[in-house]
C-alpha positions as CSV (number, residue, x, y, z in Angstrom):
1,X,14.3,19.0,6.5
2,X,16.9,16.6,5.8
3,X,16.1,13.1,6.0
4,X,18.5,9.9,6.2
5,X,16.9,6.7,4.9
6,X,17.8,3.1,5.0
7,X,16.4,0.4,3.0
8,X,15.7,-2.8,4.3
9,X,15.2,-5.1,1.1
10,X,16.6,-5.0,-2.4
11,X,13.7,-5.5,-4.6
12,X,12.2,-4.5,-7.1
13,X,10.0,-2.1,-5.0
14,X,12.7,-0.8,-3.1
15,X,14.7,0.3,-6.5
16,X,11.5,2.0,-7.9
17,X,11.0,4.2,-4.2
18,X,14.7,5.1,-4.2
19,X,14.5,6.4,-7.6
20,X,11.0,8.6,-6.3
21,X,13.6,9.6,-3.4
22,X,16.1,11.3,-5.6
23,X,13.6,13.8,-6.4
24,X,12.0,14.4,-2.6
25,X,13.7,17.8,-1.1
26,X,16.1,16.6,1.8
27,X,15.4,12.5,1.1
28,X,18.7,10.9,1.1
29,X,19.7,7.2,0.5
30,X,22.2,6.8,2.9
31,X,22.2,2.8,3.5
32,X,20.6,-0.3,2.8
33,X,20.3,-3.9,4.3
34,X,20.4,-7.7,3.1
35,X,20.4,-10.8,4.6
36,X,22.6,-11.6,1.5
37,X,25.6,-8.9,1.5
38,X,26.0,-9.5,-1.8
39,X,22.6,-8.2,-2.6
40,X,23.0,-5.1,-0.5
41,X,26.5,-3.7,-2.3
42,X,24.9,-4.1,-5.3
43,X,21.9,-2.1,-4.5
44,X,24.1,0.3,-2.7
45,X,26.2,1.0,-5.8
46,X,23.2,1.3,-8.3
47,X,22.2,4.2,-6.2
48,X,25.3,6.4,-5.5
49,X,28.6,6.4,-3.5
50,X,26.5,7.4,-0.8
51,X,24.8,4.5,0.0
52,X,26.5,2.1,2.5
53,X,25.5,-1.4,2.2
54,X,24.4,-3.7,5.4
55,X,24.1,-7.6,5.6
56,X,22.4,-7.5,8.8
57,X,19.3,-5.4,9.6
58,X,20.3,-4.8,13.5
59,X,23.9,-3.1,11.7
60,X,21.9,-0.4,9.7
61,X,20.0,0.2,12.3
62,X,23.1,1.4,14.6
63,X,23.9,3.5,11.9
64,X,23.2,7.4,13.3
65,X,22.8,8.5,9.6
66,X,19.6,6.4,9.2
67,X,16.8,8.5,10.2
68,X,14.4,6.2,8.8
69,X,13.2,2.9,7.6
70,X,11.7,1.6,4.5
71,X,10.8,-1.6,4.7
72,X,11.0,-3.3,1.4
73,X,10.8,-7.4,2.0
74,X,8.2,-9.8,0.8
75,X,5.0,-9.7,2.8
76,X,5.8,-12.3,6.0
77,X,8.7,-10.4,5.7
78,X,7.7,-6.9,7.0
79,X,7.1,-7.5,11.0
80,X,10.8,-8.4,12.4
81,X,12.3,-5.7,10.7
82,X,10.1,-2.5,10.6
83,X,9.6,-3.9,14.8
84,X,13.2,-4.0,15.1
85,X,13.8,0.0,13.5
86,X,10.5,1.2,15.5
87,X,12.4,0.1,19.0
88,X,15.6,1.4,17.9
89,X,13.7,4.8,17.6
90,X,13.6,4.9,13.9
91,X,10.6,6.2,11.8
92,X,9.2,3.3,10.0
93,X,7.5,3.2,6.3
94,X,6.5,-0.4,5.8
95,X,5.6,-1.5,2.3
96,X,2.0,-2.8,1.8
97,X,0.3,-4.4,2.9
98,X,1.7,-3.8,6.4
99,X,2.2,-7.4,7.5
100,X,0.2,-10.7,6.5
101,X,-1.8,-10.6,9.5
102,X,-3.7,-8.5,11.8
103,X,-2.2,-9.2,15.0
104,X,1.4,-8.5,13.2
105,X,0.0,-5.1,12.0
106,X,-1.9,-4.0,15.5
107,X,1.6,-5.1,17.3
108,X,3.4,-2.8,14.8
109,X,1.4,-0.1,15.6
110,X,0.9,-0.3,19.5
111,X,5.1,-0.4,19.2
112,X,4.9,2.8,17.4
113,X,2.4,4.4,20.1
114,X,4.5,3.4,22.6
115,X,8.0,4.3,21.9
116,X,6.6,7.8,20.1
117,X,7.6,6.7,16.6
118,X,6.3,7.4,13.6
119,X,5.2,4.4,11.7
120,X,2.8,4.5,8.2
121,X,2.3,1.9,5.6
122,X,3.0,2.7,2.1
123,X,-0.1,3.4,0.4
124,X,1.1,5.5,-2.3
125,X,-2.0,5.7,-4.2
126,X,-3.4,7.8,-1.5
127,X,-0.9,10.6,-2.2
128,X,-1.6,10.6,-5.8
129,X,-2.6,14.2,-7.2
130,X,-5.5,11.8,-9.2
131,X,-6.3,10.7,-5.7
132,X,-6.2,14.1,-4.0
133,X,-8.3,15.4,-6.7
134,X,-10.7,12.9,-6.8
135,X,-11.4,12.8,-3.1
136,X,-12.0,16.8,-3.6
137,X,-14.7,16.2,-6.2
138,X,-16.2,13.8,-4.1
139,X,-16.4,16.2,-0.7
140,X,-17.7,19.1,-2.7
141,X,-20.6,16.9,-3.6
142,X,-20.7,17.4,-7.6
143,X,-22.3,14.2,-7.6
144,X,-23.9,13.8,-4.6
145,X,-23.6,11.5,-1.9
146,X,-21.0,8.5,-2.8
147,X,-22.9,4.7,-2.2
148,X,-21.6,2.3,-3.6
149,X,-17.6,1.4,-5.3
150,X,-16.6,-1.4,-7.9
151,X,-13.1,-2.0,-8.2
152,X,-11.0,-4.5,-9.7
153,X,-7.0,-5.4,-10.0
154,X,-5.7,-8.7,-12.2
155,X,-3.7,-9.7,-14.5
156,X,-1.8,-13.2,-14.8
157,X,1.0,-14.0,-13.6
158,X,3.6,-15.6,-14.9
159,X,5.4,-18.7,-12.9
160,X,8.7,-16.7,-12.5
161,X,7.1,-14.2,-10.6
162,X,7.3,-16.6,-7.6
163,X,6.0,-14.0,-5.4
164,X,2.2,-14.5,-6.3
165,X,2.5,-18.3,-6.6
166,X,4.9,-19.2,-3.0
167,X,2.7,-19.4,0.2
168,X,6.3,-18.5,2.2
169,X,6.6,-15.0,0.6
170,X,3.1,-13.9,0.9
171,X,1.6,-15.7,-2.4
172,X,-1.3,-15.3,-3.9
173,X,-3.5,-12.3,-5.4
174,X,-4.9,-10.7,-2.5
175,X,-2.2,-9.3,-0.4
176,X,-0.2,-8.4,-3.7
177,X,-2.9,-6.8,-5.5
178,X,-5.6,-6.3,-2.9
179,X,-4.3,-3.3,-1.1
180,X,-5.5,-1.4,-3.9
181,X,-9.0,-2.0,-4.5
182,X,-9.6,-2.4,-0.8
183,X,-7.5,1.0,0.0
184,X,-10.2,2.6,-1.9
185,X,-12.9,1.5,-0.6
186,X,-11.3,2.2,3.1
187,X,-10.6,5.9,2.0
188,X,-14.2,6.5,0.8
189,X,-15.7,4.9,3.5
190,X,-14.1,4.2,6.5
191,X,-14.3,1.0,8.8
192,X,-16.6,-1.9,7.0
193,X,-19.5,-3.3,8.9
194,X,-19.1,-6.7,7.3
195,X,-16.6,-8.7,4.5
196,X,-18.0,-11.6,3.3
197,X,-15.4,-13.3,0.7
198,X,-15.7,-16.2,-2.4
199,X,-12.4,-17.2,-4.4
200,X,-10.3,-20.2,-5.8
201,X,-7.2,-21.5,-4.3
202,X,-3.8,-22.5,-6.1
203,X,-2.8,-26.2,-5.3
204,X,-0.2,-24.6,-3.3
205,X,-3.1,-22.9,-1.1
206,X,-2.5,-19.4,-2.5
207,X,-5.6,-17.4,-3.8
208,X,-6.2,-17.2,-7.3
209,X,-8.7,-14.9,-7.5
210,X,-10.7,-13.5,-4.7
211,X,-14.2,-11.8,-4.9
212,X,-14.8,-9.5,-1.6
213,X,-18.7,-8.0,-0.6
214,X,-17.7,-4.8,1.9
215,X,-21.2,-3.1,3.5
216,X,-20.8,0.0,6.4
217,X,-23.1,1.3,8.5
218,X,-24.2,4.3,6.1
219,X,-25.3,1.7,3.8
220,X,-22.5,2.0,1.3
221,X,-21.7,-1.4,0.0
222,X,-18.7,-2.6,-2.4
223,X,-17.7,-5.1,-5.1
224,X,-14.2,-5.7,-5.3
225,X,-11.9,-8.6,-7.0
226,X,-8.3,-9.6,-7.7
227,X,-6.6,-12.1,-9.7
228,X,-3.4,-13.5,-10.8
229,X,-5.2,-15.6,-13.3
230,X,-7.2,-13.5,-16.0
231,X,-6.3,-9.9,-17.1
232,X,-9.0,-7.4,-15.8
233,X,-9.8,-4.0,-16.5
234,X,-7.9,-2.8,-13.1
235,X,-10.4,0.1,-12.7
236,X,-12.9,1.7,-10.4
237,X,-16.3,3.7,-10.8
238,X,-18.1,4.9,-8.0
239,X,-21.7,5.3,-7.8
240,X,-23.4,8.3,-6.3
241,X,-26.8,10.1,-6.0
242,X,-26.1,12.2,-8.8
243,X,-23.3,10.8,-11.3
244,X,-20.6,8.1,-11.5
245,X,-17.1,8.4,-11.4
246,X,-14.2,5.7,-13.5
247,X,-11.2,5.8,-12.3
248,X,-8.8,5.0,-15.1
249,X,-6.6,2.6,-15.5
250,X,-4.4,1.5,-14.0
251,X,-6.1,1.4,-10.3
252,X,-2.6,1.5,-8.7
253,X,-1.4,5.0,-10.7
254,X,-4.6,7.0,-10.2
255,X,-4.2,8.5,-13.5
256,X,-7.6,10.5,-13.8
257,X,-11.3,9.7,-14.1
258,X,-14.6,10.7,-15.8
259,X,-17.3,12.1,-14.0
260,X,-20.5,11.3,-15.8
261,X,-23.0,13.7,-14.2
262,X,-26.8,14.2,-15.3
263,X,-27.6,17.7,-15.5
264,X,-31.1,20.0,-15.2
265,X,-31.9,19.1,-18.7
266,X,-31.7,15.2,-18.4
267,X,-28.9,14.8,-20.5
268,X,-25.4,13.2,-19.5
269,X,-22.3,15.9,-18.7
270,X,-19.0,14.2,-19.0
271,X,-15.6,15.8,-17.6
272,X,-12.4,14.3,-17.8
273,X,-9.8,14.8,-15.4
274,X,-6.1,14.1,-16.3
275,X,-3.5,13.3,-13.7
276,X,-1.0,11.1,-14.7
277,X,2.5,11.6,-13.1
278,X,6.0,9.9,-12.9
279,X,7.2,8.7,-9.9
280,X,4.3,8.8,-8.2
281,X,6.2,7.4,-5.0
282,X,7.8,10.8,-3.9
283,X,5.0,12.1,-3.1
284,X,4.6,9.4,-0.5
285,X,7.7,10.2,0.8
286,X,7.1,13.9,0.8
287,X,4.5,13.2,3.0
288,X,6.4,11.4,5.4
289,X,9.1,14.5,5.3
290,X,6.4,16.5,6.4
291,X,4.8,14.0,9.1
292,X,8.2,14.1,10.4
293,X,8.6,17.5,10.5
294,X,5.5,18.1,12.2
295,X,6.8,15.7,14.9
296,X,3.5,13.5,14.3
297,X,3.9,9.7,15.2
298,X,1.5,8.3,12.8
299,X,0.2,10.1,9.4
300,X,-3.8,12.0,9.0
301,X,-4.0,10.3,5.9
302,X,-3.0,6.6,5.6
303,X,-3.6,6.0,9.7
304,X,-3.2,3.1,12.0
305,X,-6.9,2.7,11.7
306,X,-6.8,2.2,8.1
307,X,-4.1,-0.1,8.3
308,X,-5.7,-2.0,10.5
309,X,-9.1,-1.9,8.7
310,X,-7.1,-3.2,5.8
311,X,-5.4,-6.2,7.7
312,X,-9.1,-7.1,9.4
313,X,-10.3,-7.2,5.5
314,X,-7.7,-9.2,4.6
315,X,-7.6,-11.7,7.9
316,X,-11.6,-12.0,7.3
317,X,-10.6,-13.6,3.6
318,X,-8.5,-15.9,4.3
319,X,-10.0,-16.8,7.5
320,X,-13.5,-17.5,5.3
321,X,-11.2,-19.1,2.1
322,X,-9.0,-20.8,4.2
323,X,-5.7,-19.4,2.1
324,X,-2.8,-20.6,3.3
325,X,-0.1,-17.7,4.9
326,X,3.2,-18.1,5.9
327,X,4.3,-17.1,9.4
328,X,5.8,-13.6,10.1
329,X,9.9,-14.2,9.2
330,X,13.2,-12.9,10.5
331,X,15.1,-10.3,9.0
332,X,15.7,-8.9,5.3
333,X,15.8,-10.5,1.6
């Protein structure tokens, strides 16, 4: 299957998932979009003659070649656009997380329902062989029943990167960083019962850190944290009847874990599972090719209900930490 894409957003996100497109069977950049033109043609000509450059979202979007949309803006960024390729009958794949609130993310998806259009938010960690392979270990029960998750993601940031530190671009460690500690605790175990949340604010009203307690109704409970003020071990282990799994560093990659496993004779067994991979991103993207193929409107494995379980986490923390979020913008940066 041959697929079209157009990029709305030249960051440094969107340069790192056209790079994972180049080596996706049938993915082809065809055109890109920026509020500043400027920005566009140079994006467009650091990724082929191919590519034709767009200073206005609603012009790519006319383009028949664009089969669809990554959305690649800053967080209060995401809505206008991925809305605006989802009613012009475009498939959508909207960075993470999917918008900076829940109503933004539940509109997104009713408009996809609607108008029959495939629309998935771009957890790539999900998609990760280390992932896949972990989540296999875990349903064959070679440690028993999964109950409880720690996971962490930090490291400070620097002024320059003004996207942690500006409330108007999404700010702040939690919807930067928090997609990944919270994705896996969605994936293991479903929709949360209850999120209780403890942090610090920036002066500018951002989250510095934030501390999240998760609890479901099969009594699995989980610790998770980000910052953008201290450098953490950006890790996992997940504790189970029988064993504990790490997941390695860094969270984000999934590149292996440990299984430490007690076996008949009391003593500890420990296996090490290697998965480390280059541009993990096209195998996101693969998955889309196929979710397109298959005609589907919405994908088995990161679905609407996780990505609204994800905004609800999120809108419980900064309801309860009173962070300050910017309102949902117009068109692309």
């Amino acid at each position: 299957m041959s697929v079209g894409w157009g990029f709305v957003g030249t960051g440094g996100i969107a340069a790192t998932v056209a790079q994972a497109l180049e080596l996706v069977p049938g993915g082809r950049l065809v055109a890109v979009a920026s509020r500043q033109a400027e920005r566009a043609a140079r994006f467009a000509a650091d990724h082929g003659p191919g590519v034709h450059p767009y200073g206005d979202v609603g012009a790519m979007l006319a383009d028949p070649a664009v089969d669809a949309v990554y959305v690649a803006t800053t967080h209060p960024q995401h809505h206008a656009p991925a809305k605006a390729a989802l009613l012009a009958g475009k498939a959508v794949l909207v960075e993470k997380p999917m918008t900076v609130s829940l109503a933004a993310t539940r509109d997104l998806l009713e408009t996809a329902a609607q108008r029959s259009v495939f629309c998935m938010e771009a957890y790539w960690t999900r998609f990760l062989p280390g992932t896949l392979a972990l989540l296999e270990l875990l349903d064959r029960g070679d440690v028993g029943q999964p109950h409880g998750l720690h996971a962490d993601f930090g490291f400070p940031a620097p002024p320059s990167l003004a996207r942690f530190h500006d409330p108007a671009i999404g700010g702040g460690s939690l919807f930067d960083l928090g997609p990944y500690p919270v994705g896996l605790a969605l994936t293991l175990f479903g929709t949360p019962r209850t999120v209780r949340a403890t942090g610090s604010l920036a002066d500018s009203g951002v989250d510095r850190q934030v501390g999240l307690a998760l609890d479901w109704p099969g009594g699995q409970v989980a610790a998770l944290s980000t910052t953008m003020v201290a450098r953490t071990p950006s890790r996992a282990w997940i504790e189970a009847g029988e064993g504990w799994v790490e997941v390695a560093s860094p969270l984000p990659a999934a590149p292996g874990f440990t299984v430490h496993a007690q076996g008949p004779d009391g003593t500890e067994h420990v296996r090490v599972h290697d998965h480390a991979v280059a541009h993990g991103h096209r195998f996101m993207l693969e998955h889309v090719h196929e979710c397109l193929a298959a005609g589907r409107t919405s994908s088995p494995l990161v679905t609407p209900r996780f990505s609204l379980d994800l905004a609800a986490v999120f809108e419980a923390a900064v309801e309860q930490l009173g962070i300050t979020r910017a309102l949902e913008d117009r068109g692309a940066r």
